[in-house]
C-alpha positions as CSV (number, residue, x, y, z in Angstrom):
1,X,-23.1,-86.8,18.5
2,X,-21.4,-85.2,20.9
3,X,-18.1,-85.3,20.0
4,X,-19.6,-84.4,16.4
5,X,-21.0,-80.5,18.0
6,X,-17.7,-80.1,20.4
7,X,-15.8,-80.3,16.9
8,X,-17.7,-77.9,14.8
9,X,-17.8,-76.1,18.2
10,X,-13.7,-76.2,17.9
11,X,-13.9,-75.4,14.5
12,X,-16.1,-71.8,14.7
13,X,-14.2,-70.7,17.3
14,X,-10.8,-71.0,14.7
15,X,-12.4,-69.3,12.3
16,X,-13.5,-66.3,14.8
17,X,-10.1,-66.3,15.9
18,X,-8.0,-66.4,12.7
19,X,-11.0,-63.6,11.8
20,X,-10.4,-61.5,14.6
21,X,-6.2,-62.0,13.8
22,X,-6.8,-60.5,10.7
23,X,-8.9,-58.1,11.5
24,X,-6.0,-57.0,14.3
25,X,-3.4,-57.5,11.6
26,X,-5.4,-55.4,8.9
27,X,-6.1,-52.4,11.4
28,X,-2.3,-52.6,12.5
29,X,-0.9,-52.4,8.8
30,X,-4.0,-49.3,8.1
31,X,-2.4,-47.4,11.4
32,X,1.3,-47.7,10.2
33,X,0.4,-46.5,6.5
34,X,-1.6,-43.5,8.6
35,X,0.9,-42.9,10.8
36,X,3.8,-42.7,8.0
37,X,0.7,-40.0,6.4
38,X,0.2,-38.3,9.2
39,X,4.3,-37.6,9.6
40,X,4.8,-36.7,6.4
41,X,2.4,-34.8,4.9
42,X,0.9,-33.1,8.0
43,X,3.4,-33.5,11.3
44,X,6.4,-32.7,9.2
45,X,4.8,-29.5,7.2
46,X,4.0,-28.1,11.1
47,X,7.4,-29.0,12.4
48,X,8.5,-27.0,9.0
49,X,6.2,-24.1,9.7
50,X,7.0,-24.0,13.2
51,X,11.0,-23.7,12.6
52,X,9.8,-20.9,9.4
53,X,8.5,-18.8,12.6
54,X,11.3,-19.7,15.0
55,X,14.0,-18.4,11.8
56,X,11.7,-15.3,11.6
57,X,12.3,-14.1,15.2
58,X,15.3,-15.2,15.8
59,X,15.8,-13.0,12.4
60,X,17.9,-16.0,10.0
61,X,16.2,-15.8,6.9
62,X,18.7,-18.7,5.4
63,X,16.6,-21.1,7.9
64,X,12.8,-22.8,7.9
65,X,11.9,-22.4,4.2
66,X,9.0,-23.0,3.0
67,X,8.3,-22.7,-0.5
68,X,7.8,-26.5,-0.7
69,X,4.3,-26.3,1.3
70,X,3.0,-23.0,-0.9
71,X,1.5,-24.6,-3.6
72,X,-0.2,-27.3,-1.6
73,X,-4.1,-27.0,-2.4
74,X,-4.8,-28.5,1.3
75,X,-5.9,-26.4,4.5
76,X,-1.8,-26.5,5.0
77,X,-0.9,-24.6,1.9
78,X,-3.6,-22.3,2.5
79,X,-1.6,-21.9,6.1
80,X,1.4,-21.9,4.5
81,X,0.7,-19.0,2.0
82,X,-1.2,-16.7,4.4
83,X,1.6,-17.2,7.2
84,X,4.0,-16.2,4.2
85,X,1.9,-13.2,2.7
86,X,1.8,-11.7,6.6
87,X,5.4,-12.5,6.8
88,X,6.2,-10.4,3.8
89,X,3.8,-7.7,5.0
90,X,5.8,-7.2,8.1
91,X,8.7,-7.1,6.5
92,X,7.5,-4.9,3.8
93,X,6.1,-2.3,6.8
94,X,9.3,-2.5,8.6
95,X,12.0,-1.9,6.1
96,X,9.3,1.1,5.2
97,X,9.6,2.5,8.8
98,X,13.3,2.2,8.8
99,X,13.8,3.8,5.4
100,X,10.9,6.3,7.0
101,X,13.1,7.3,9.4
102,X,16.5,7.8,7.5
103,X,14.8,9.7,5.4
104,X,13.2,12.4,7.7
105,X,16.7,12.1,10.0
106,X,18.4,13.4,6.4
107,X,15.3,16.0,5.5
108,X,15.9,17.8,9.1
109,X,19.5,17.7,9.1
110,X,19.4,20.9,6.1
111,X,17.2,23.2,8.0
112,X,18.8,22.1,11.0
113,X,21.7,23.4,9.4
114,X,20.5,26.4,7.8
115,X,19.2,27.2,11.3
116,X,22.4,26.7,13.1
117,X,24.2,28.9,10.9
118,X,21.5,32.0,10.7
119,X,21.9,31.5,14.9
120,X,25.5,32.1,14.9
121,X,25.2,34.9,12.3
122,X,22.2,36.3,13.6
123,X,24.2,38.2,16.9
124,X,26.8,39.9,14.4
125,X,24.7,41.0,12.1
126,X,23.3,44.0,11.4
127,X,19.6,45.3,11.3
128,X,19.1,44.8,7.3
129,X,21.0,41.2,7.3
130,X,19.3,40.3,10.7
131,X,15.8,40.6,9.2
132,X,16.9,38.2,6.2
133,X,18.5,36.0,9.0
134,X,15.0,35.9,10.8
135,X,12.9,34.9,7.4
136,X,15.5,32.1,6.8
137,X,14.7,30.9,10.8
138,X,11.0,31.3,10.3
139,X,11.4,29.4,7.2
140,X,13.5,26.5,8.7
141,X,11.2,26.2,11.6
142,X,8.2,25.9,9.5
143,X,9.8,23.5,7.5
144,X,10.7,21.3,10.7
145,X,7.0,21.8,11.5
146,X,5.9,20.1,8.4
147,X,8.2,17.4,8.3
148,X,7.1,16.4,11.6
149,X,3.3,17.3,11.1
150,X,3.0,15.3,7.8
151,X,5.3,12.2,9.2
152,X,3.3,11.6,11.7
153,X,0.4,11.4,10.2
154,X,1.9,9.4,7.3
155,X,1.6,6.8,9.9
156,X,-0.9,7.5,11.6
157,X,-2.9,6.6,8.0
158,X,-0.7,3.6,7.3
159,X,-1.4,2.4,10.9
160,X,-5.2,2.9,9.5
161,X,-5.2,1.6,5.8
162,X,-4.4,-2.1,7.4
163,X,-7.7,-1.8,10.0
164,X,-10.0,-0.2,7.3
165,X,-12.3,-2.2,5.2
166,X,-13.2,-1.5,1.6
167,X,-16.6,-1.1,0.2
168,X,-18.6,-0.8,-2.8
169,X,-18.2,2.5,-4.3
170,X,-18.9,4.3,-6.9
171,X,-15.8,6.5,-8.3
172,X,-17.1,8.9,-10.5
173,X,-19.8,10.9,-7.4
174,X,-16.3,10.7,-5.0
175,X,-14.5,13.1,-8.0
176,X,-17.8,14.9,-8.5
177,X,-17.6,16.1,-4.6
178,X,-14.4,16.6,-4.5
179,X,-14.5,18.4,-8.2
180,X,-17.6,20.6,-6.0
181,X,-15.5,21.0,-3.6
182,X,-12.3,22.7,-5.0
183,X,-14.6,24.7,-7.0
184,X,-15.0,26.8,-3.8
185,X,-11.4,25.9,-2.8
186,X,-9.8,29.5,-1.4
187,X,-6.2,28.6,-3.8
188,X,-9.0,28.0,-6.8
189,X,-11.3,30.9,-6.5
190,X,-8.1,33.7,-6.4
191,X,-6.3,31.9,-9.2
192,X,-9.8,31.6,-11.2
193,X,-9.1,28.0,-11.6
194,X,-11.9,26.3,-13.6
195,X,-12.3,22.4,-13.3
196,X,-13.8,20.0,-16.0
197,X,-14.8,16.3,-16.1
198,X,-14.6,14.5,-19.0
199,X,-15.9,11.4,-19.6
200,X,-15.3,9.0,-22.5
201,X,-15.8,5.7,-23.6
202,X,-17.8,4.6,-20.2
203,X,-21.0,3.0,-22.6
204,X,-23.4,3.7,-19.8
205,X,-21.5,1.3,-16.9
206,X,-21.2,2.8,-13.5
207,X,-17.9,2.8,-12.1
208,X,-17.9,1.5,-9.3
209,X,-15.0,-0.5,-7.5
210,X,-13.9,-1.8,-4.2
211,X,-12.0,1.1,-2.2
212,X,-12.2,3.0,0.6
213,X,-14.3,6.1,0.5
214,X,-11.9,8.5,2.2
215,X,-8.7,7.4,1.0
216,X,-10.0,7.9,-2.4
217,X,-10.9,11.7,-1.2
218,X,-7.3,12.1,-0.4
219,X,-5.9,10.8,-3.3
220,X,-8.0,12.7,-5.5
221,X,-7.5,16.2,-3.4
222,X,-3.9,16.2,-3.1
223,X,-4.0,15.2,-6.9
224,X,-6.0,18.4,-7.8
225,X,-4.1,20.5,-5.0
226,X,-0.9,20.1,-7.0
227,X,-2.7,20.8,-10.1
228,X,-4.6,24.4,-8.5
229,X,-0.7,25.1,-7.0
230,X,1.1,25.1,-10.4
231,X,-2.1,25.9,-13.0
232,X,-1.2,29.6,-13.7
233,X,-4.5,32.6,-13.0
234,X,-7.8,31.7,-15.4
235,X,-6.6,28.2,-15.9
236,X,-8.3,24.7,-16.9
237,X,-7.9,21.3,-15.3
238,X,-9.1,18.5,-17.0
239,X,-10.5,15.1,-15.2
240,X,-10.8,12.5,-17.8
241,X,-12.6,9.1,-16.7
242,X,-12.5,6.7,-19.0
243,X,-13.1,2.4,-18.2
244,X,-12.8,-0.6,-19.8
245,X,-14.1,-4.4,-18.6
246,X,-11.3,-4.4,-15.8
247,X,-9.9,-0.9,-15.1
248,X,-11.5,2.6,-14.4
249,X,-8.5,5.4,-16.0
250,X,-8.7,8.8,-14.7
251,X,-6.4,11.4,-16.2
252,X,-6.2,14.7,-14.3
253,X,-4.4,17.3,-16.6
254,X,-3.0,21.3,-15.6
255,X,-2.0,24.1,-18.1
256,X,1.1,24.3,-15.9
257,X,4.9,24.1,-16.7
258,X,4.9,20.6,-16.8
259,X,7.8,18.5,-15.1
260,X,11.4,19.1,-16.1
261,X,12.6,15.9,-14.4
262,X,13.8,13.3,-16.9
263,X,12.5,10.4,-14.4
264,X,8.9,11.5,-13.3
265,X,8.5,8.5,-11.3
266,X,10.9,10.1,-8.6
267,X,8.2,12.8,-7.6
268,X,6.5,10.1,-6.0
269,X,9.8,9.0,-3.5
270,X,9.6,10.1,0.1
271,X,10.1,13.7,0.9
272,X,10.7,14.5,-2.7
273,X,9.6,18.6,-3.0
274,X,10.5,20.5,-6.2
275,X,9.2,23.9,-4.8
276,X,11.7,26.3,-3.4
277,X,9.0,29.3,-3.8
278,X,7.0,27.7,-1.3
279,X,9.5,26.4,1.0
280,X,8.5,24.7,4.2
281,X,4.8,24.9,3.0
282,X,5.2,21.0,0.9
283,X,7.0,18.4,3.2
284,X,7.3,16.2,-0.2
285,X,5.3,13.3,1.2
286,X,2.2,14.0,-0.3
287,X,2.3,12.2,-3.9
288,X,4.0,8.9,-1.9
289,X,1.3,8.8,0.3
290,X,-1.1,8.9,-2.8
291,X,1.0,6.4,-4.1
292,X,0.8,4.2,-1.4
293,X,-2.8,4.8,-1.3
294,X,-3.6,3.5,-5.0
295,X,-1.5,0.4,-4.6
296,X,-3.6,-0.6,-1.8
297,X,-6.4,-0.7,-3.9
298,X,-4.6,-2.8,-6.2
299,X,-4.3,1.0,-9.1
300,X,-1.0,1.9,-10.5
301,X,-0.4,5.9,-10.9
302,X,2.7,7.8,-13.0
303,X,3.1,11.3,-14.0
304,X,4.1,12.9,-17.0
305,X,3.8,16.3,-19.2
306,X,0.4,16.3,-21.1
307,X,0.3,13.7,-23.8
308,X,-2.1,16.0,-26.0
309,X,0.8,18.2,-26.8
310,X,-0.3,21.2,-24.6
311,X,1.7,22.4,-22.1
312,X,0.9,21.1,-18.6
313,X,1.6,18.3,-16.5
314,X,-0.6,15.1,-16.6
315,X,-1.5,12.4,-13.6
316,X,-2.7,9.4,-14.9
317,X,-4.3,6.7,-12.2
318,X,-5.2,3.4,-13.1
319,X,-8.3,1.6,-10.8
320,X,-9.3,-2.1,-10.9
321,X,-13.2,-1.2,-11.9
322,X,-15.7,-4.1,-9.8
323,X,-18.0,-6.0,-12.6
């Protein structure tokens, strides 16, 4: 009997230890098949994201791509798109900052011209020449002035745009105020300028959409500022809102002359100012600031000469509407 038990004793204790072997030799095999996962489809990815970074500051875009990790649906394609999106953000802002600058370096070198040669004629001249000299001066500085003025706070509300946050709005009160507004606008009331909203086609929805309250305001008020400034004395703008499921379409329209430029989409490039009456009151960043404004909100805007046949130019902006 007892050499019976020590053998089924010897026996148990086998099968625990061949259990225990291939227990060890099942975890072992589970490791090195999580291990080979773990390297390749989340150590490698960061190693990958990691040298992306390291190409973007040491400025060699031909190195750390990472297009292959974009359309992952895991937490490290979401990583992976937004580290790209920001990426191309501050790329987009800086190439704008250095195109920023040429441009007002080339804006300032004309008056900077015009001002260096009404100095050196200015102490030769005579008393009727010397007060056209002056008016050119006055009219260079100003224009210096403005350049400078409206730069600056061109980014100034760039610097801003990225730190606000939108909100629920609705689009058609913002144009009301600011419609109330220009009604008692000084430039409106001498040139007896009447405005008028239209609205068509809304079938009772409100319009509202995700923006941000002020921004909107200055879209819309340079908008109708350009209109006042080239509507002739007793003229009408229009404001027609229409909206369909996605999009809220606002056309704001002068009695004007209308644009003479073949390409109307060049109004809206930096420093672009078709006004030599009014020179050094319009910088020309106005309309690219609106511009930059409605492609925030995720709008398109263009310009062209009245579509109903009347003479007049016509602003057409295009809104994503909020369901």
């Amino acid at each position: 009997m007892v050499t019976e038990q020590a053998n089924e004793i010897l026996t148990a204790v086998e099968e625990r230890r061949n259990f225990i072997l291939r227990t060890v030799f099942a975890i072992g095999i589970a490791v090195f098949i999580f291990s080979i996962f773990l390297n390749r489809y989340i150590l490698k990815p960061i190693a990958g994201l990691v040298r992306y970074t390291e190409s973007i500051q040491a400025k060699d875009e031909s190195f750390g791509k990472i297009e292959k990790f974009l359309y992952r649906s895991d937490e490290l394609g979401l990583l992976s798109r937004s580290l790209n999106n920001m990426t191309k953000d501050l790329q987009k802002r800086t190439r704008r900052a250095e195109n920023s600058s040429a441009d007002l370096a080339h804006e300032i070198r004309n008056p900077l011209a015009s001002l260096k040669g009404a100095s050196e004629l200015l102490a030769n001249s005579d008393q009727s020449d010397r007060k056209k000299l002056i008016e050119i001066l006055s009219h260079d500085v100003s224009r210096i002035d403005r350049l400078i003025t409206d730069y600056s706070q061109m980014l100034k509300d760039e610097a801003s745009l990225s730190r606000e946050k939108m909100k629920t709005l609705n689009l058609e009160d913002l144009i009301k105020n600011i419609v109330e507004e220009f009604n008692n606008n000084p430039a409106a009331v001498e040139k007896n300028i009447k405005f008028e909203i239209i609205r068509e086609k809304l079938n009772g929805k409100d319009l509202q959409l995700a923006g941000i309250w002020n921004r909107l305001e200055q879209v819309f008020a340079n908008c109708f500022a350009n209109a006042v400034s080239f509507s002739p004395d007793n003229g009408d703008i229009l404001v027609n809102i229409t909206s369909n499921k996605d999009m809220i379409l606002i056309k704001i329209k002068d009695e004007g002359p209308g644009f003479t430029e073949g390409n109307t989409e060049k109004i809206f490039r930096r420093f672009y100012s078709n006004r030599p009456k009014k020179f050094g009151e319009h910088s020309g960043l106005g309309l690219n600031i609106v511009k930059s404004i409605v492609e925030m909100h995720e709008g398109k805007i263009k310009a062209s000469n009245r579509s109903d046949g009347k003479n007049g130019a016509e602003i057409e902006l295009q809104l994503p509407r909020q369901s």
